[in-house]
mmCIF file of the N, C-alpha and C atoms, coordinates in Angstrom:
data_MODEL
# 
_entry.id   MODEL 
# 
loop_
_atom_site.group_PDB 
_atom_site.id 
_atom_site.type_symbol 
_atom_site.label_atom_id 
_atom_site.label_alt_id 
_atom_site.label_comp_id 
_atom_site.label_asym_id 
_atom_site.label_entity_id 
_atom_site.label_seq_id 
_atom_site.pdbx_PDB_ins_code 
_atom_site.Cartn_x 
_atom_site.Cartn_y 
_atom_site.Cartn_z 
_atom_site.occupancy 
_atom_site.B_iso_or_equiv 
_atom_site.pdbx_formal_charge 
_atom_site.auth_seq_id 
_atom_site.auth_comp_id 
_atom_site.auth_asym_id 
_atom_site.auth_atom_id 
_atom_site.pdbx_PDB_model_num 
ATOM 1   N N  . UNK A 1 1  ? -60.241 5.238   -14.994 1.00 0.00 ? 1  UNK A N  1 
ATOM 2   C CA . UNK A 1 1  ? -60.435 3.812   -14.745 1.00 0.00 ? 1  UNK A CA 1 
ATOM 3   C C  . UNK A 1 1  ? -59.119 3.053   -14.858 1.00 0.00 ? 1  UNK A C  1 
ATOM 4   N N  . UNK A 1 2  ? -58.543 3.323   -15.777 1.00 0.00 ? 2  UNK A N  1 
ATOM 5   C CA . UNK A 1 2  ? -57.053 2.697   -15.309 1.00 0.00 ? 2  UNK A CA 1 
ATOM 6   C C  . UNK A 1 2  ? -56.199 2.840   -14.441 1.00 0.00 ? 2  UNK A C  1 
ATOM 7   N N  . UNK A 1 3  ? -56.232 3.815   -13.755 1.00 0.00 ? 3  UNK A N  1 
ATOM 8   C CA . UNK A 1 3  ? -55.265 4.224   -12.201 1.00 0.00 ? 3  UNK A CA 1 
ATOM 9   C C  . UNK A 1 3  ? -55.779 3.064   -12.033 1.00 0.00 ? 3  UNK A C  1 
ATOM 10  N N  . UNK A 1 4  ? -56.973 2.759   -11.578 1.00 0.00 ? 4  UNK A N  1 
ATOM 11  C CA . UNK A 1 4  ? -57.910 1.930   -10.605 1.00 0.00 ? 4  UNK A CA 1 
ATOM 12  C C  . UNK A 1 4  ? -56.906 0.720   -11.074 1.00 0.00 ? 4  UNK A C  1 
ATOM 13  N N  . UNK A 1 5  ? -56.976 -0.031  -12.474 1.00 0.00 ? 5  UNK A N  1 
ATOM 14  C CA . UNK A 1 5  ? -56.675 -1.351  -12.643 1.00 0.00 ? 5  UNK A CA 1 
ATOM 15  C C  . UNK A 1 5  ? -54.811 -1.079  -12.727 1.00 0.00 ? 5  UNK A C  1 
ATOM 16  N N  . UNK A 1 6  ? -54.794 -0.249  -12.650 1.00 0.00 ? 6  UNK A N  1 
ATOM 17  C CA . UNK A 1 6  ? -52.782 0.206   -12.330 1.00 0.00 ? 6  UNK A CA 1 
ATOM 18  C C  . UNK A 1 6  ? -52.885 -0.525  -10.572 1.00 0.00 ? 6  UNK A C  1 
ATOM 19  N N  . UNK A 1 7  ? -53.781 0.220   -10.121 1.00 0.00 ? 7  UNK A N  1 
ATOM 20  C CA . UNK A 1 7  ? -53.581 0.248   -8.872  1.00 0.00 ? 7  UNK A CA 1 
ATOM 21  C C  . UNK A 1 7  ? -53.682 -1.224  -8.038  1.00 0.00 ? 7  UNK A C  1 
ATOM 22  N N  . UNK A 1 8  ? -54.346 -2.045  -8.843  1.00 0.00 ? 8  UNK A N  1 
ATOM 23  C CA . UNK A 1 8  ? -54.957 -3.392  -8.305  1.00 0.00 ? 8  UNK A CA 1 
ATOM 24  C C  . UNK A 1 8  ? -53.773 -3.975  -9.055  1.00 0.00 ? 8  UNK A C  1 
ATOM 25  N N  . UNK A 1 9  ? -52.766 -3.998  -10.013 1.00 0.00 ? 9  UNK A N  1 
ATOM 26  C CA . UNK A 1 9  ? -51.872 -4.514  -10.657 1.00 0.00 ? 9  UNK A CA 1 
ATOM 27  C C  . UNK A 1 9  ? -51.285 -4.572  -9.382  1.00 0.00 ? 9  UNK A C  1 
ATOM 28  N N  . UNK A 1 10 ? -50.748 -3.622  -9.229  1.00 0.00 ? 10 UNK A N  1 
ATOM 29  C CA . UNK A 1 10 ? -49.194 -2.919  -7.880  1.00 0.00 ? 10 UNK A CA 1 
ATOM 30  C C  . UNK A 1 10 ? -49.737 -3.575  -6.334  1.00 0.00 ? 10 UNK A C  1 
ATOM 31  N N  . UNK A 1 11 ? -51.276 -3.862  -6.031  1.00 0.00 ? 11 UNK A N  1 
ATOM 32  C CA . UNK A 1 11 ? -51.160 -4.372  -5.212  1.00 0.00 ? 11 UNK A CA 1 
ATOM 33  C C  . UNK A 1 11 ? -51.195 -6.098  -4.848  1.00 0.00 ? 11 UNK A C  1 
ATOM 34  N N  . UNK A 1 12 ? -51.007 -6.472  -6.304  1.00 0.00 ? 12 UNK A N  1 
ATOM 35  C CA . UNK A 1 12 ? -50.786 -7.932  -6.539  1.00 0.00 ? 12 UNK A CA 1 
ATOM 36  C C  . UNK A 1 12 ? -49.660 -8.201  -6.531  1.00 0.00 ? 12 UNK A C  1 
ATOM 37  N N  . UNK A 1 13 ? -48.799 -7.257  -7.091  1.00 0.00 ? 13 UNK A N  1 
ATOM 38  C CA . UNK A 1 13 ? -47.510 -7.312  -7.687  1.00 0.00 ? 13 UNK A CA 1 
ATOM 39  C C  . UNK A 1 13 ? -46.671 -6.973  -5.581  1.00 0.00 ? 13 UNK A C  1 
ATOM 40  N N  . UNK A 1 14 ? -46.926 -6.530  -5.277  1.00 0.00 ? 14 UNK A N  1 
ATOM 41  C CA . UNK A 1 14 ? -46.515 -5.828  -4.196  1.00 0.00 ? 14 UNK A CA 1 
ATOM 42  C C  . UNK A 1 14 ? -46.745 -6.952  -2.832  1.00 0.00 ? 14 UNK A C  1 
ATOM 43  N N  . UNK A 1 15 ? -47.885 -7.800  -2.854  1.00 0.00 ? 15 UNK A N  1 
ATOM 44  C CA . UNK A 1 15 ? -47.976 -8.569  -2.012  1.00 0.00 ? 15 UNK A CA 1 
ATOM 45  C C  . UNK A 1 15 ? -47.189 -10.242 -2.870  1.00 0.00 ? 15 UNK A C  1 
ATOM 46  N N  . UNK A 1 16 ? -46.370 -10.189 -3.857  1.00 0.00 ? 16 UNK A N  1 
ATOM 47  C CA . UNK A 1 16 ? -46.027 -11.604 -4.327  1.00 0.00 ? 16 UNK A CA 1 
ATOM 48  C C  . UNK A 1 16 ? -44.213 -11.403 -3.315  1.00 0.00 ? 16 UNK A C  1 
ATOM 49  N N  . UNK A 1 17 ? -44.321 -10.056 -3.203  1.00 0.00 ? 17 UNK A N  1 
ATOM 50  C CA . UNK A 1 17 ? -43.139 -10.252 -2.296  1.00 0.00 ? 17 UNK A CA 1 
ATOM 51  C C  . UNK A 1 17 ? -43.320 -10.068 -0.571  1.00 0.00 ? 17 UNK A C  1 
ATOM 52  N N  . UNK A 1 18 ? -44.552 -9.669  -0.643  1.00 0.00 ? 18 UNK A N  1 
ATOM 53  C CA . UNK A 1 18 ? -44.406 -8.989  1.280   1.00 0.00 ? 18 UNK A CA 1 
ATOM 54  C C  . UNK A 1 18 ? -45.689 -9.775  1.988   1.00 0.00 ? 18 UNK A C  1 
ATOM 55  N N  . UNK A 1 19 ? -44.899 -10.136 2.853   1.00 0.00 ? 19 UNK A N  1 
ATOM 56  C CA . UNK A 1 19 ? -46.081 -11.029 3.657   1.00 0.00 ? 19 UNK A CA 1 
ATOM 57  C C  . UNK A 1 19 ? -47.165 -9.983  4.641   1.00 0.00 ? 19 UNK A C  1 
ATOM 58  N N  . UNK A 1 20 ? -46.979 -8.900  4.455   1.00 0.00 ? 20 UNK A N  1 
ATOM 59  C CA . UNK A 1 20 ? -48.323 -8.225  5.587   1.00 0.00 ? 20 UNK A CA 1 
ATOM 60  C C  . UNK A 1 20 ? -47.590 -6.842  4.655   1.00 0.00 ? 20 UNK A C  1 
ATOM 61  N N  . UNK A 1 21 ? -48.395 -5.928  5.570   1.00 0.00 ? 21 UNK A N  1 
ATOM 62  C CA . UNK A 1 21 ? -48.454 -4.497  5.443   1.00 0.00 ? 21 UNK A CA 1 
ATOM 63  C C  . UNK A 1 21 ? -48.890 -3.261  6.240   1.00 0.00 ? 21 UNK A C  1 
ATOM 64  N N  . UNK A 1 22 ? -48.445 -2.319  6.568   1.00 0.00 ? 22 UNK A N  1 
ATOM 65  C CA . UNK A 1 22 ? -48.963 -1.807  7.673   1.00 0.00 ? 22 UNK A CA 1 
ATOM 66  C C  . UNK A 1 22 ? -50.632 -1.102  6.904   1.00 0.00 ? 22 UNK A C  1 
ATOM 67  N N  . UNK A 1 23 ? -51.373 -0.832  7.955   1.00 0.00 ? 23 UNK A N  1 
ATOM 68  C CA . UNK A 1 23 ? -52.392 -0.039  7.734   1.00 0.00 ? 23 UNK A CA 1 
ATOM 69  C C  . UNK A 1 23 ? -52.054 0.665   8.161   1.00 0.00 ? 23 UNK A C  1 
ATOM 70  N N  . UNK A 1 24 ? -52.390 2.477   8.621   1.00 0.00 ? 24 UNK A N  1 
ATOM 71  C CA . UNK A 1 24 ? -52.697 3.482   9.646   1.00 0.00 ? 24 UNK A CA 1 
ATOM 72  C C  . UNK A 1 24 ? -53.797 3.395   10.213  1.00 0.00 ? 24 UNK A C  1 
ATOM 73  N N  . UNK A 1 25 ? -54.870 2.352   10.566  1.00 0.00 ? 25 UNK A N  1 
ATOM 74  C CA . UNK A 1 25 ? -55.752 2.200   11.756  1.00 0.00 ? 25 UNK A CA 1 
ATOM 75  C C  . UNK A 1 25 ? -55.783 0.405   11.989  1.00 0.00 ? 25 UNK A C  1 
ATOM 76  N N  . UNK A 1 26 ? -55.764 -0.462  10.998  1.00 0.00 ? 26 UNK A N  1 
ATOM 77  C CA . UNK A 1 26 ? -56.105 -1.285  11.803  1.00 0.00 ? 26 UNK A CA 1 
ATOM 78  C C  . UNK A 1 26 ? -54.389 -2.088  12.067  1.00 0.00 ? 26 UNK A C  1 
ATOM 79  N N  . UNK A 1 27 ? -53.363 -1.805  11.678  1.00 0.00 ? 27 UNK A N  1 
ATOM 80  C CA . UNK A 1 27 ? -52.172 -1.949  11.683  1.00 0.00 ? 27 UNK A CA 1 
ATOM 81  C C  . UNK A 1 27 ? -51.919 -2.919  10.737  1.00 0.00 ? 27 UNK A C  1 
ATOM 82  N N  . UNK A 1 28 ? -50.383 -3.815  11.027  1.00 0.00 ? 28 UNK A N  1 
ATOM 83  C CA . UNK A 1 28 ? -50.702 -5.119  10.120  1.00 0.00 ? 28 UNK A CA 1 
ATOM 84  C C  . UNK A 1 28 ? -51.472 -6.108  9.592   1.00 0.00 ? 28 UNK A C  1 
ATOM 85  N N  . UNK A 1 29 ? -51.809 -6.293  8.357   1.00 0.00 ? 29 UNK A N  1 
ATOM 86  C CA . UNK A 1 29 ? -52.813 -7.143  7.833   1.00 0.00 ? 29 UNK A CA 1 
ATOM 87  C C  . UNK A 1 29 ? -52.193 -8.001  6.541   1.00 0.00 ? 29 UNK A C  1 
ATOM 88  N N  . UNK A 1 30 ? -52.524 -9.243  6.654   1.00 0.00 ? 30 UNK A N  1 
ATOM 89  C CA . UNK A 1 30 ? -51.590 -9.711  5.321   1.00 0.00 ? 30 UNK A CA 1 
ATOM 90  C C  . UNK A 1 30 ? -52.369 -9.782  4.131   1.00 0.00 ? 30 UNK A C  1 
ATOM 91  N N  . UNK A 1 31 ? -52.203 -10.536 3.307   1.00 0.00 ? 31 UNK A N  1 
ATOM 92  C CA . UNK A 1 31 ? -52.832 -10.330 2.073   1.00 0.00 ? 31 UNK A CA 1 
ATOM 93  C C  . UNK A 1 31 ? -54.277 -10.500 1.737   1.00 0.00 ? 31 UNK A C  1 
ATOM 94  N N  . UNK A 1 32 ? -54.857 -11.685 2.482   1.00 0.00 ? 32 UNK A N  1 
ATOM 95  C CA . UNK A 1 32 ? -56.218 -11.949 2.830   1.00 0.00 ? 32 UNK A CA 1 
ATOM 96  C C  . UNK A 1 32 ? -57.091 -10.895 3.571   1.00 0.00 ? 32 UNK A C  1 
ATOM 97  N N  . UNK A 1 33 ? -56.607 -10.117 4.530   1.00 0.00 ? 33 UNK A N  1 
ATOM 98  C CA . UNK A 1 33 ? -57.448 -9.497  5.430   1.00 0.00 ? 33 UNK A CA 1 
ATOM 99  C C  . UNK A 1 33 ? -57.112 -7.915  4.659   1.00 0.00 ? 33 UNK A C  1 
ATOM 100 N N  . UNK A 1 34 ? -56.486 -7.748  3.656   1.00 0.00 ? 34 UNK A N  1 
ATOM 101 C CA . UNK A 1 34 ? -56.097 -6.329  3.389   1.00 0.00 ? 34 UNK A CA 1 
ATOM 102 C C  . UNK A 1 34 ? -57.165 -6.463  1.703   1.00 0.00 ? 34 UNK A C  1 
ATOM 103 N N  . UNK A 1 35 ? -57.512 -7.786  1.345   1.00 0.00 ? 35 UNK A N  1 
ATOM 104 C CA . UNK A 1 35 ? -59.015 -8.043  0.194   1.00 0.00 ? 35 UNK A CA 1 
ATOM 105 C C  . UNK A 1 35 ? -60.254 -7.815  0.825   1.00 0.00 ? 35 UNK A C  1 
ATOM 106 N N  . UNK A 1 36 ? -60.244 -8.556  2.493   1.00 0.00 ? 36 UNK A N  1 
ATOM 107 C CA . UNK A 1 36 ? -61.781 -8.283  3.110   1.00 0.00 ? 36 UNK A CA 1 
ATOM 108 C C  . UNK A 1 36 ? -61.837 -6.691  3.051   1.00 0.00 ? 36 UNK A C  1 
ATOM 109 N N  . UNK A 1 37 ? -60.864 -6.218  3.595   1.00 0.00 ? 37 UNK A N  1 
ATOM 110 C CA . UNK A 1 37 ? -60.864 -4.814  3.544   1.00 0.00 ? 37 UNK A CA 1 
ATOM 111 C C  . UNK A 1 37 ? -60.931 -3.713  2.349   1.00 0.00 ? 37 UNK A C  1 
ATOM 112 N N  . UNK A 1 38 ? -60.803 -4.079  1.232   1.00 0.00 ? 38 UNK A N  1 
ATOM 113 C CA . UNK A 1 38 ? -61.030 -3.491  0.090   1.00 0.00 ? 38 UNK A CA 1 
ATOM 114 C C  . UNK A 1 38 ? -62.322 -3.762  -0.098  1.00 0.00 ? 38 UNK A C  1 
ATOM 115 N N  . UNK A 1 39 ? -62.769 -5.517  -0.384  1.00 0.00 ? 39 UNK A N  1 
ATOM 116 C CA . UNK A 1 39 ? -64.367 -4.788  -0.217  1.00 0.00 ? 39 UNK A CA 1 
ATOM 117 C C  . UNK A 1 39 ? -64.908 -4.735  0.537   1.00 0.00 ? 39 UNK A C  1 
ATOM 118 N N  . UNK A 1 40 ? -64.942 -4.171  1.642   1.00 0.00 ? 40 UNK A N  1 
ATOM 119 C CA . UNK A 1 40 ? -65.455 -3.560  2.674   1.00 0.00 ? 40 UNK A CA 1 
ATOM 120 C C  . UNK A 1 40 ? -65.463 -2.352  2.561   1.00 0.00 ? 40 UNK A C  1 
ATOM 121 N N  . UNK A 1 41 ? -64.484 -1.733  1.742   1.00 0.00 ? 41 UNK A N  1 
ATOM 122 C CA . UNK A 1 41 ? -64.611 -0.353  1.934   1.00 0.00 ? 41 UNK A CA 1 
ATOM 123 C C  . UNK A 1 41 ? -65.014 -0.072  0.178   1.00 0.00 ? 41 UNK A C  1 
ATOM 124 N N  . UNK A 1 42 ? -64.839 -0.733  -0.433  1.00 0.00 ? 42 UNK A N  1 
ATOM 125 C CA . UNK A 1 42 ? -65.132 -0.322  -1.812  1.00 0.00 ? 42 UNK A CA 1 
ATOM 126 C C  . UNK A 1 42 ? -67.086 -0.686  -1.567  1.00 0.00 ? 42 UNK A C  1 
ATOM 127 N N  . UNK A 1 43 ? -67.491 -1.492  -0.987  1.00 0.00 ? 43 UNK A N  1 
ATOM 128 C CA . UNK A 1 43 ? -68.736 -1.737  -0.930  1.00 0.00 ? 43 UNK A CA 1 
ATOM 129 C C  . UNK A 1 43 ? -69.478 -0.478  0.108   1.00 0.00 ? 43 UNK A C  1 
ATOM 130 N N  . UNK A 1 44 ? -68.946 0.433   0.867   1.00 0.00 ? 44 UNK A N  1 
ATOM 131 C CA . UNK A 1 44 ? -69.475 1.350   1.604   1.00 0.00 ? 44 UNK A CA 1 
ATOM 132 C C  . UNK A 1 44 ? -69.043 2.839   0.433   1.00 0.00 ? 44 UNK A C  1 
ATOM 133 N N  . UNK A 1 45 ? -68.199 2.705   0.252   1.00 0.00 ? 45 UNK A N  1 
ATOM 134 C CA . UNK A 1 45 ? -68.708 3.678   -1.217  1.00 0.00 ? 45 UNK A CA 1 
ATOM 135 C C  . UNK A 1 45 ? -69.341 3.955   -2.239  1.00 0.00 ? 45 UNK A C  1 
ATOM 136 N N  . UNK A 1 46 ? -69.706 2.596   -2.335  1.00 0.00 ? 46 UNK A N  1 
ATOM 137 C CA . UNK A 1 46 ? -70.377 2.139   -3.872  1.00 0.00 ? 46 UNK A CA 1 
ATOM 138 C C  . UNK A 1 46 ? -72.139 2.304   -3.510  1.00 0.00 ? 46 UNK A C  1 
ATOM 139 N N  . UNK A 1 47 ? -72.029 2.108   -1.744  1.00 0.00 ? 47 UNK A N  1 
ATOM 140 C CA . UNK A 1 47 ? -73.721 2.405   -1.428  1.00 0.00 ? 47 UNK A CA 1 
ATOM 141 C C  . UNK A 1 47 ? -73.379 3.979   -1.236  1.00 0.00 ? 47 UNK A C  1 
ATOM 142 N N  . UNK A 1 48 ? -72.524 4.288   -0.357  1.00 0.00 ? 48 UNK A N  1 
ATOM 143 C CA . UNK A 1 48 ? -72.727 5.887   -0.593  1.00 0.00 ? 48 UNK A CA 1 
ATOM 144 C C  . UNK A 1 48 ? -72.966 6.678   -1.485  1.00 0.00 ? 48 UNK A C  1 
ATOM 145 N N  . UNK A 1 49 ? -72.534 5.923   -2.677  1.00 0.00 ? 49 UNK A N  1 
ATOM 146 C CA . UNK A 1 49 ? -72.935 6.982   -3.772  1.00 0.00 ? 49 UNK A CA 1 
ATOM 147 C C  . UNK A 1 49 ? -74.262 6.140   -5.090  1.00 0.00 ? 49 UNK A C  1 
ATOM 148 N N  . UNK A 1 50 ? -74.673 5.635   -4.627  1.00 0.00 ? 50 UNK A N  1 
ATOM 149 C CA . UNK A 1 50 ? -75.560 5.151   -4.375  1.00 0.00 ? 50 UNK A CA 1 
ATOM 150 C C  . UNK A 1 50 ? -76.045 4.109   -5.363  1.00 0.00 ? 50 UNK A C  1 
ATOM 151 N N  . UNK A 1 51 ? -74.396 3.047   -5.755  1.00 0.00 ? 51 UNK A N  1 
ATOM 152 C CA . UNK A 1 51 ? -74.135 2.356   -6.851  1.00 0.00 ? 51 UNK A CA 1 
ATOM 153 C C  . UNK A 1 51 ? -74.551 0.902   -6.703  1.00 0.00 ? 51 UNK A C  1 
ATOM 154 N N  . UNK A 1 52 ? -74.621 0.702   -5.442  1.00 0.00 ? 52 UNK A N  1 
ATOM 155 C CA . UNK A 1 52 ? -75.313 -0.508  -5.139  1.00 0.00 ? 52 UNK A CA 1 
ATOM 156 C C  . UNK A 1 52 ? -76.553 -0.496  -4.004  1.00 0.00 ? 52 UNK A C  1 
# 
C-alpha cells in the first residue's frame, strides 16, 4: 500500500513541474485528463475484481 501512496506522491510532485505527459495510447494529456484517467481505470479494476 505504500508504493501506491509513493506513487500518487511522484505523480503530484511530477505534474507541479510538467504541463502534459505522454501516454502510449491516448498520447498527450495534461494534468486534468491524466486524473479522469486514473479513475477510469482504477474504477474498471476495482469492478473487475470485484471491489466495487
Amino acid at each position: 500500500m505504500n508504493d501506491l501512496f509513493n506513487q500518487i506522491d511522484d505523480f503530484f510532485t511530477h505534474f507541479k513541474a510538467a504541463t502534459s505527459e505522454n501516454h502510449p495510447f491516448f498520447g498527450e494529456l495534461d494534468y486534468e485528463y491524466w486524473q479522469k484517467f486514473h479513475v477510469k481505470h482504477f474504477t474498471h479494476h476495482f469492478k473487475q475484481f470485484g471491489l466495487v
